[in-house]
N, C-alpha and C positions, 0 to 999 in steps of 0.2 A: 581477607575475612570471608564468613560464608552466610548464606542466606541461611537460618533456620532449616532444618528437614521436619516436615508436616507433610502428609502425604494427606490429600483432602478425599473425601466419600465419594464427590461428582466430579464429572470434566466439564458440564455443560454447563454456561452462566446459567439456566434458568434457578438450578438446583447448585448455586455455588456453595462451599462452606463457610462460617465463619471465619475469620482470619484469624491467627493464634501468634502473634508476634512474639519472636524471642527479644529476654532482653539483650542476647545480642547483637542483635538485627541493631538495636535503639543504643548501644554502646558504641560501636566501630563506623556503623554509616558511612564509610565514606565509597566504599565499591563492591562490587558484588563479583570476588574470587573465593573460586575454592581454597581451602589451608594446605591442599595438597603441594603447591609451591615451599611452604613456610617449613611444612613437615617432612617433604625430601633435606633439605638445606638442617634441618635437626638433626636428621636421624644418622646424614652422611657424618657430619662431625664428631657425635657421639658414638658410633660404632666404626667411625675409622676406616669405611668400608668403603669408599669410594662413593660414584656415582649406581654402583648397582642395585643396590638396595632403596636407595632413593626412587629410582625407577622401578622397580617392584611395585614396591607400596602404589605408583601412582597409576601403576600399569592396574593394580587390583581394582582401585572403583570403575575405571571403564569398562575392566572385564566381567566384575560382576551385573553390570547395567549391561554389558552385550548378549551374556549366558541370558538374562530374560528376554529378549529381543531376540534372540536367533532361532527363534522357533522354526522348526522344519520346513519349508513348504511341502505343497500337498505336489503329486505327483504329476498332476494334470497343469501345474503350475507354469506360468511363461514366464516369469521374472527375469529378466536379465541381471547378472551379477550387479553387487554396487564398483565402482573404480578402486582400486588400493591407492591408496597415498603414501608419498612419502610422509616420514616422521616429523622432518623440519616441517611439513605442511601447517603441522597444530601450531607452531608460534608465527604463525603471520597475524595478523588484523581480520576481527576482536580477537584478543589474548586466548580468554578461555574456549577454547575450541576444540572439536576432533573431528577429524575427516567421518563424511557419510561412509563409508566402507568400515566391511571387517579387515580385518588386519590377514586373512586368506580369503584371496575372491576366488567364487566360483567358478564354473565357466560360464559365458553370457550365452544365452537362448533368445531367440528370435522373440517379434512380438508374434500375439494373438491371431491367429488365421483366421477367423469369423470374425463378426461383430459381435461385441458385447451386450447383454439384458441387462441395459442400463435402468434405473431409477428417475422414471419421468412422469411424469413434468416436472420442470425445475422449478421453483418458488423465489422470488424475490426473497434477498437477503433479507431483510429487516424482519421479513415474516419468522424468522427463527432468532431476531434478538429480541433479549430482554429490554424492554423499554429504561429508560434511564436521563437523569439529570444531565444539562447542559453543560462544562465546563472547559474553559479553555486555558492554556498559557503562552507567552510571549505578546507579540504587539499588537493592537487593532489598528496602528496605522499603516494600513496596505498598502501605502505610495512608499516606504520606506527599504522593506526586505528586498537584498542583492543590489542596492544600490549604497546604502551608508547603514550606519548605524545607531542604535539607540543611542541617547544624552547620556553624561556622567552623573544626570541627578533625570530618574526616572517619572513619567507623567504616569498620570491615572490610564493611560489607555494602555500603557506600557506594562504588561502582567509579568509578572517575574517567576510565578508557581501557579499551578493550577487553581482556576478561580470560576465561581459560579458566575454564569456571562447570563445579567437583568433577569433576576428571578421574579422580579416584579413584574415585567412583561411578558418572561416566559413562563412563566409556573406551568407549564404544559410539559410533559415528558416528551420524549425523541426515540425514534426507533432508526433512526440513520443520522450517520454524520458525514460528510463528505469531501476532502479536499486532493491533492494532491501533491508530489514532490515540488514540480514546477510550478503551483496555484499559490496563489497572496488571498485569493476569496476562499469560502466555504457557502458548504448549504448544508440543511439540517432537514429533516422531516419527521414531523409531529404523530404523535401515536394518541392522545386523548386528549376528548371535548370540553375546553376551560372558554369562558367569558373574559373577553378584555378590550378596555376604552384605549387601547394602544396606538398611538397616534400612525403610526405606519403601520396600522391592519386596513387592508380593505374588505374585510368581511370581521362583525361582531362577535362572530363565535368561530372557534377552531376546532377543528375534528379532524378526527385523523389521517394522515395523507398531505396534511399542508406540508408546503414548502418555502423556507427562510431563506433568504440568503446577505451576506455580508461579506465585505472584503474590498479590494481594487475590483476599479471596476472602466477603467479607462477606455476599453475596447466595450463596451455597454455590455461584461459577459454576465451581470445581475441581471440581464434581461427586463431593466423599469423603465425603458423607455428613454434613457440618457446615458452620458458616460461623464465619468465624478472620477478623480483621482482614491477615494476611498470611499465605501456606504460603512460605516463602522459598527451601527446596532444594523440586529438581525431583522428586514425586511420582508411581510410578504409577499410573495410570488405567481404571480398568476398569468395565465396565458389568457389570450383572448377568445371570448364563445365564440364568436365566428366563424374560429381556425378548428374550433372541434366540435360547435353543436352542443356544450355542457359547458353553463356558466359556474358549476360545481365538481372542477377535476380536481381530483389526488393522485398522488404523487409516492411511489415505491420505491423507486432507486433512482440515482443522481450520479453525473459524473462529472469534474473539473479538471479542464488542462490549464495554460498557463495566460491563455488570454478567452478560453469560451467554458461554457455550460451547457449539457446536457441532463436532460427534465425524463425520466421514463411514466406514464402512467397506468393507472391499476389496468386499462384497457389491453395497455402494451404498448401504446403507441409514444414518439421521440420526438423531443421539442428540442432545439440548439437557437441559441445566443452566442452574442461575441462576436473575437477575428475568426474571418473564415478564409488568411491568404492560403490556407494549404489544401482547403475543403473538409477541413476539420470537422464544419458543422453538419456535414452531408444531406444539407437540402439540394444537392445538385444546381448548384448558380455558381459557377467559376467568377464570373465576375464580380462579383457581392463580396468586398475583402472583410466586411466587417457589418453587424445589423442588433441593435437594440432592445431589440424586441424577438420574442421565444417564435418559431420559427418551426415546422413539422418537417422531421428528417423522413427522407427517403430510403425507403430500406429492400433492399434485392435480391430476392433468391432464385438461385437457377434463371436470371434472366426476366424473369416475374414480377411486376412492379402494379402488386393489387393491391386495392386500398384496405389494411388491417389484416392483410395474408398472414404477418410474421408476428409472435406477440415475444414483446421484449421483456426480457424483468431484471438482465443489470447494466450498467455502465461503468464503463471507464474511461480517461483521460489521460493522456500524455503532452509533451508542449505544446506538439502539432497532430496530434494522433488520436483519433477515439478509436474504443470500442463497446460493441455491444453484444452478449449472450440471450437466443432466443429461450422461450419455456422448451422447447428441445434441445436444448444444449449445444446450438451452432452457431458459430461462431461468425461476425460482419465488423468490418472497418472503412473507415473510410480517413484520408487526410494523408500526410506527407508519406513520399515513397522513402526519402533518403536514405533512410541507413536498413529499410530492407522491413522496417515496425508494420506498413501492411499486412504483411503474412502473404502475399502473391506473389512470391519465388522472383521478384525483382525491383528492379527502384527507377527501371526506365530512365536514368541517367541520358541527359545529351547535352550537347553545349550550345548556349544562346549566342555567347559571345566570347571572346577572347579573355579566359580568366573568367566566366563567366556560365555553370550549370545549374541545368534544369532538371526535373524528375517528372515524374509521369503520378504523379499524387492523385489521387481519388476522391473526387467532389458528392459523394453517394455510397452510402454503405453496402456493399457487395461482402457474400457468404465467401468465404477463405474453409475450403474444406481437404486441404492439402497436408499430407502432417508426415514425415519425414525423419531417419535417423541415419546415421556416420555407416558409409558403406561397410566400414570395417566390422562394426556393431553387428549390421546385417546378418553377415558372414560368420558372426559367433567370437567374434577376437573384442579389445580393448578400445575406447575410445580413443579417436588419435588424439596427439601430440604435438605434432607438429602439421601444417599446411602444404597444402601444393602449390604449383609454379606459380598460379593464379592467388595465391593468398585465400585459396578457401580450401574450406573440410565435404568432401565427394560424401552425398546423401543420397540414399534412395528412399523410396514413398516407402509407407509402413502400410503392410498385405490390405490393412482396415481402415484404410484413409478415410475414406469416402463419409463414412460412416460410427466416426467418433464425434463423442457431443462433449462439451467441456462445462465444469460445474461452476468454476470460478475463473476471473480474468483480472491481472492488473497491469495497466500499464505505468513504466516508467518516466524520464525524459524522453528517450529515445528508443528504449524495448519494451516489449511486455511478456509477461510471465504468467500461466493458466495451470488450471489442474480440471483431470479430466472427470468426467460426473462418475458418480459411485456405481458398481453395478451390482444385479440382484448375485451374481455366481460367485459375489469374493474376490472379484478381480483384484490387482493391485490399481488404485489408480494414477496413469502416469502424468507426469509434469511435463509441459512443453517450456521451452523460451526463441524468442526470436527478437531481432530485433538489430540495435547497436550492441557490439560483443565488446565495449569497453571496458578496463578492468576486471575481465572476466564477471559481470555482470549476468552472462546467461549462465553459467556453470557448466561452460562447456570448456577447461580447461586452457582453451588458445584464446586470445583476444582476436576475434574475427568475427563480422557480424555475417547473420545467418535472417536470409529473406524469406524461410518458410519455417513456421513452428516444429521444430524441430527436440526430441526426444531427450530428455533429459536423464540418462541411465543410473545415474547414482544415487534414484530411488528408487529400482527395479531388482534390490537384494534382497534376499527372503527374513532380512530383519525387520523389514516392513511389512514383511505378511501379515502382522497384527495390530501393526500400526502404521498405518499409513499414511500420508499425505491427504491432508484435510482444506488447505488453504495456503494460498501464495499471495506477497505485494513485492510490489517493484519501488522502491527509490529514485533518487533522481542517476545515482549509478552502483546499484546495487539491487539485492533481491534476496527476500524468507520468504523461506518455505515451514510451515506448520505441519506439526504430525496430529494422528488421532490424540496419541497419549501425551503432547503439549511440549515435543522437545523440538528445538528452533533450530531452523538450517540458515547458512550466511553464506554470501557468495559476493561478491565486487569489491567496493568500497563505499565509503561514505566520508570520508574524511578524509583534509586536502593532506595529509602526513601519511609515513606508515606504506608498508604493503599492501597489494590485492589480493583478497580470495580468492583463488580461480576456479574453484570448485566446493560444491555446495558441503559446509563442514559444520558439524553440532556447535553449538552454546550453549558449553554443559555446566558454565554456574549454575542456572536454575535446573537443568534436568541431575545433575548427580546428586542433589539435594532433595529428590522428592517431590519437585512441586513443577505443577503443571500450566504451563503456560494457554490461556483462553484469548489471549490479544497480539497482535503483534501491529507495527505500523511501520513505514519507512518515509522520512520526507528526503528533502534536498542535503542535507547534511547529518540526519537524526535518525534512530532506532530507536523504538520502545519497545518491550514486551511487558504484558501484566499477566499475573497468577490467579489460580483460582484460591489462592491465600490469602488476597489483597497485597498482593507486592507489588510495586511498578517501579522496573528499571529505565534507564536511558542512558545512551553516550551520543558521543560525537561533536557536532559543534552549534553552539546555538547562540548567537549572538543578540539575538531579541527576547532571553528569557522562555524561547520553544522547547529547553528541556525539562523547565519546568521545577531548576534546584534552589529556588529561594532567593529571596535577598541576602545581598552578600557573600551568596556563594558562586562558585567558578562560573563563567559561560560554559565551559566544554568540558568535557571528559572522554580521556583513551580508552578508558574500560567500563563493563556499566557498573551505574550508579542507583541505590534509593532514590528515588522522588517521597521525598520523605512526606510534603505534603498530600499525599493519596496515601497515607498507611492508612491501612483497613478499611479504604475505600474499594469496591466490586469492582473494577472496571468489566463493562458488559459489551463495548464498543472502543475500539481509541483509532485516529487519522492522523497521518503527520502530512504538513502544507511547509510552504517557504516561509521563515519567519513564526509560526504558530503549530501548536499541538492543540486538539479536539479531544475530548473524552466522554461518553456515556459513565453515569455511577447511578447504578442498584438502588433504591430507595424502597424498599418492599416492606421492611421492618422497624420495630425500635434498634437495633440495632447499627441498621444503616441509618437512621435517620441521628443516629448519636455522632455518627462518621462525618455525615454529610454536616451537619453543625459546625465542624470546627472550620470549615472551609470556608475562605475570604470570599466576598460577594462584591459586584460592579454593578452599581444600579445608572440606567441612564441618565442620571441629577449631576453622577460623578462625571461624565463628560461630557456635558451639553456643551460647554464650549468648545469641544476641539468639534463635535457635532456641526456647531453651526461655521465654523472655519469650513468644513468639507463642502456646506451646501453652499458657501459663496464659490466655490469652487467648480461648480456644477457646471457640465459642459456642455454643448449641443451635441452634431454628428459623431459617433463613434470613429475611434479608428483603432488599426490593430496593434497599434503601437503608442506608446506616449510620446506627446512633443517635445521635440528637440531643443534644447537652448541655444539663444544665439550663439556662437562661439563670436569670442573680443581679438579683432587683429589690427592690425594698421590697416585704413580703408580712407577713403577719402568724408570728411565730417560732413554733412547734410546740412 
């Protein structure tokens, strides 16, 4: 089946369009393929023609969505070529697919010999989303996800499709949602001033910049001063004035890995909670494996360790890995070296003991200003293919290392995936990945990981001269890439079946059909993307009800699917966590407010008792790990 073609007035949620659903959209539901399958498999039988004409036809709508995309570049242009693909490439995982390249690559050209006039200062995300309702799906109990699974008869905590999460306590809109591949918690941050006798506010009134948070929280990474197997309603979040001199801070961007939190605020400055065994939280205390309480990260440039030098305005999280983007677009890490996710060109690997290594992790966020492409690239040839003796791909620094600023950053499990900030001259902006090269998660062709952010070429073809690359997220082994004009790039996996992407390849159900992608998300087993049509797709595997297809329909799906419950909902914001999906939805109009009606609500009446089970449960000392159960053997009886 195919998604409706509406091609909408705006790209940007502020100015989305209505949603125009067909009714075939509301007939077939069940996946979101082009008919161009159905319609090869027709035409062959009826014209007797073999397989050519079938291929024709499907070869037409890519070509004609390529002839508007192959806009010239200008002269002065550095784009290096995108990679050619092979053919079989498009039937690997997701289905609907086409390799980033034209079907004739150009020759590739070095990068940029100067620095770029870039577009700065960078702005905290949120400042450019539309504010929007809270909604979540799959489970609020966080001790659950990657260990078992939901009952065969569902609890109230247990969301099956997208659901307003305590509109009674939150009636406040959100300009951030926050989770990640690896996270069982989330955090949310408030964008308007609402009154409420909410039992877990510690301030009467909310403005904007608050920060909520909820989820597992074992390792204390909700930062309230305890660790609880789950906080399940959304808690306020507060640091201590002490640690900042303002008993009145907000809060701009947030980031969660798999056992901690980090806090950014409007000042710019970085608070971390949680496990700290890898130095994840980079307050600089190697010894501190784990701490309850919000905590002020240490941030390093050039060696520089001033108070308020650097001002922060995003985050991210990986299992063991943060990062952070300054308002100039430079880039700090701090936490495990192993598979190379710092970005400092090593993982200091050494052995403790027999059977037994260590890495050289990073207890303090230090600037990674190192950025790197495939010596062959250099040189004007193809990315390679295959490895050297060493099992890695030979890089050299790119002419403008030193002095590239990156606009966006996500981290994965194990890698992370950035796009570089816009600049005033029209540059292309390029994509790095580094990290774990699992399943070809960075789109660099070979599975090998790569210790320095390294050049991702297969968005440096002049079909992106007018649409470029806008935003990237990492999965837990996988990674999209967002264009200006809303078509979605895939690269790893996400699903324990099936082939890897090894290289970054369209998902042209929604772009051959017209419609523009404004969302995308990646959790541990899940992909979403939403339109500016109100469509929202998903696949993959979700056993907690995180894809959000309803009761009694599948947990999983190999190809996307409607989330039937957001038809004609805006999505302005969406996150994928382990176990749960996160959504912002538009509420501007009668319109939207007719959408947002039909959506099931979770008021906290509906689960005070699984509530108060958590808070018997309530822990003392953090730790960065949950306790172990006895194991039952033959022992001598006591």
């Amino acid at each position: 089946m195919c998604i409706p073609s509406n091609q909408p007035t705006a790209t940007h949620p502020r100015s989305m369009p209505r949603p125009r659903k067909s009714s075939a959209n509301e007939a077939t539901g069940m996946g979101v393929r082009t008919s161009r399958s159905g319609a090869r498999a027709a035409s062959a039988s009826e014209a007797g023609a073999g397989t050519g004409t079938a291929m024709a036809a499907m070869s037409n709508v890519w070509g004609d969505w390529m002839s508007e995309e192959m806009t010239a570049a200008p002269p002065s242009s550095t784009a290096a070529a995108a990679v050619d693909v092979p053919a079989n490439e498009a039937d690997k995982e997701p289905a609907d697919a086409k390799p980033a390249s034209s079907t004739t690559a150009a020759a590739p050209t070095t990068a940029a010999s100067g620095p770029r006039a870039y577009v700065l200062p960078l702005k905290p995300r949120s400042a450019d989303t539309t504010p929007g309702l809270l909604l979540q799906t799959g489970t609020l109990d966080a001790s659950i996800p990657g260990r078992g699974s939901v009952g065969k008869v569902p609890r109230a905590v247990d969301l099956e499709c997208p659901t307003r999460l305590f509109p009674g306590i939150l009636g406040m809109k959100f300009v951030s949602v926050v989770s990640s591949p690896t996270a069982c918690h989330s955090v949310g941050i408030t964008q308007e001033a609402v009154q409420t006798n909410h039992v877990h506010s510690t301030f009467p009134y909310h403005q904007d910049g608050r920060a909520y948070g909820w989820g597992r929280n074992e390792s204390g990474q909700i930062g309230l001063g305890y660790s609880s197997p789950c906080v399940p309603v959304p808690t306020l979040l507060s640091i201590d004035a002490s640690k900042t001199g303002n008993s009145d801070v907000r809060f701009v961007s947030a980031g969660v890995g798999k056992h901690h939190t980090l806090l950014v605020t409007e000042d710019g400055a970085v608070f971390a909670s949680g496990g700290n065994k890898c130095g994840q939280l980079g307050i600089n205390n190697e010894k501190l494996e784990a701490c309850d309480r919000f905590r002020k990260c240490v941030v390093v440039d050039y060696g520089v360790e001033e108070e308020d030098a650097v001002k922060i305005v995003h985050a991210s999280c990986g299992e063991n890995i943060s990062a952070l983007l300054s308002s100039t677009g430079h880039l700090y890490t701090a936490g495990s070296s192993e598979f190379g996710q710092l970005g400092n060109g090593e993982t200091g690997e050494y052995i403790i003991a027999a059977g037994k290594l260590g890495y050289a992790n990073c207890p303090k966020f230090l600037r990674r200003d190192l950025f790197v492409q495939s010596e062959a690239e250099d040189k004007g040839g193809m990315p390679p293919t295959s490895l050297d003796a060493k099992g890695k791909v030979k890089c050299v620094s790119l002419r403008d290392s030193s002095s590239i600023c990156l606009a966006t950053v996500s981290c994965g499990k194990n890698h992370v995936i950035a796009v570089e900030a816009p600049s005033s001259n029209g540059e292309i902006p390029r994509v790095f990945s580094w990290g774990c090269g699992d399943y070809g998660c960075l789109g660099h062709v070979v599975q090998a990981d790569e210790y320095t952010p390294r050049l991702l070429s297969s968005f440096r073809g002049p079909m992106f001269t007018n649409n470029p690359p806008v935003e990237a997220v990492a999965g837990s082994n996988c990674s999209l890439v967002r264009t200006k004009n809303g078509h979605v790039y895939y690269m790893g996996k996400h699903r324990s079946v099936g082939e890897a992407t090894m290289r970054p390849t369209l998902i042209d159900a929604l772009a051959n059909n017209g419609h523009v992608v404004t969302a995308i998300g990646a959790g541990s087993q899940t992909v979403f993307c939403s339109t500016a049509n109100g469509v929202t797709v998903s696949w993959g595997h979700g056993n907690h009800g995180e894809l959000g297809y309803g009761k009694g329909e599948n947990k999983s799906s190999a190809k996307p699917k409607f989330v039937n419950g957001l038809d004609s909902c805006l999505i302005t914001s969406l996150v994928c966590g382990m176990g749960h999906t996160l959504f912002l939805i538009r509420d501007e109009d009668a319109e939207d407010a007719k959408a947002i009606k039909k959506l099931p609500k979770l008021e906290e009446a509906d689960v005070a008792q699984f509530v108060e089970q958590m808070k018997s449960k309530k822990g003392g000392d953090a730790g960065d790990e949950p306790p172990k159960k006895k194991q039952r053997g033959k022992g001598k009886k006591s």
